[in-house]
N, C-alpha and C positions, 0 to 999 in steps of 0.2 A: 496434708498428705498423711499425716502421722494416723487421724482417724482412719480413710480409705485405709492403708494398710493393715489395720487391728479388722477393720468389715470385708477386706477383701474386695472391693468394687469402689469407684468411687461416692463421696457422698458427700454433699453441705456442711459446711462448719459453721460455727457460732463461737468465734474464739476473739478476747477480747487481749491484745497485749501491745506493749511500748514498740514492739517491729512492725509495724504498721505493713514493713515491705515483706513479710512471713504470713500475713493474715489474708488470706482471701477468702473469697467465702464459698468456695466449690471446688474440686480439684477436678479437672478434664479429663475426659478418657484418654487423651492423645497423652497427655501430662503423666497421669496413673500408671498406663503400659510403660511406657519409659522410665520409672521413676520403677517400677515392679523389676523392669528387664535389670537397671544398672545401678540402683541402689542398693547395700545392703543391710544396712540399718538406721534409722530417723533417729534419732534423739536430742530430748527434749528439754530446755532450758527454761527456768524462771526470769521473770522480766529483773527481780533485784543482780540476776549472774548476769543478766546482760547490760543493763547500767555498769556494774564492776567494772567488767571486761571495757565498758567504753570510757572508765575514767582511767583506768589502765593504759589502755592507749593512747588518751589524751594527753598523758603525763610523760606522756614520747613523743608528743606532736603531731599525729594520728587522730584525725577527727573523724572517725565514724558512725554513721549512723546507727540506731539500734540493729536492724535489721543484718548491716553489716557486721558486728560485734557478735554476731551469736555465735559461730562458730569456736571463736575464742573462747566466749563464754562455757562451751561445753569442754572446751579443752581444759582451762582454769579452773573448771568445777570438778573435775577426776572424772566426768560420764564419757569421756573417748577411752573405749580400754586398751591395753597392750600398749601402751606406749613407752614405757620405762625403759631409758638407757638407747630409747631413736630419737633419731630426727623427724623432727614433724614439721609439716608446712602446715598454714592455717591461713586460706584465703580470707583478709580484711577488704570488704567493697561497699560503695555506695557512703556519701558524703554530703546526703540529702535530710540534712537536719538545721534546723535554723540558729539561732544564737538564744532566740525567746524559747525556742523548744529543749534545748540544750540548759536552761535556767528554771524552766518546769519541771523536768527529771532529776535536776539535782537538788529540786527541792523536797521529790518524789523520794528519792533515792540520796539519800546524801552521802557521799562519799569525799573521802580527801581526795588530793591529789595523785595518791599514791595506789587508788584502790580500795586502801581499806576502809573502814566507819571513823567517819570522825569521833574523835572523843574531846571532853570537855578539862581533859588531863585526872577525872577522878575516875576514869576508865567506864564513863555512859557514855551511851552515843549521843550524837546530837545531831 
């Protein structure tokens, strides 16, 4: 949707990312106009902010999918502006990842439990 928005009409993607449930491959005129009338700005997260965000939650007991983590993702990454000193709500949805999928990404993405980059205690990731 994020392309259509930049062309103004809708148009075909070729977009490869870990939200499998973010990637479609064309946005709908019915989709576009509505998304035109009541959105008012897309933005856009890397698959490593969205791994984060789902190790993040996992570490709450929160098993989200990528797709569902993005939001968060953009929250956690400072790209949601004006937010300092509100309250924010951040809808987490969709719990459609598998256990082997969940062990792929973090091998993708290695993260602690916490979030952050593992380190090896000599402060390299690993």
């Amino acid at each position: 949707m994020y392309q259509s928005f930049q062309h103004g009409c809708p148009v075909a993607m070729a977009v490869s990312t870990i939200a499998t449930g973010l990637q479609p491959p064309f946005s709908g005129a019915n989709t576009y106009q509505h998304c035109r009338q009541f959105v008012d700005a897309i933005l856009l997260v890397s698959d490593s902010e969205i791994a984060s965000s789902m190790w993040r939650l996992h570490a709450v007991g929160v098993h989200a999918e990528p797709s569902g983590a993005a939001a968060l993702a953009a929250l956690l990454s400072g790209k949601v502006p004006d937010v300092s000193g509100k309250s924010v709500v951040v809808v987490v949805s969709g719990g459609n990842v598998t256990a082997e999928e969940l062990q792929k990404l973090r091998q993708e993405f290695p993260e602690s439990r916490d979030g952050r980059k593992q380190s090896d205690g000599n402060g390299n990731g690993v």
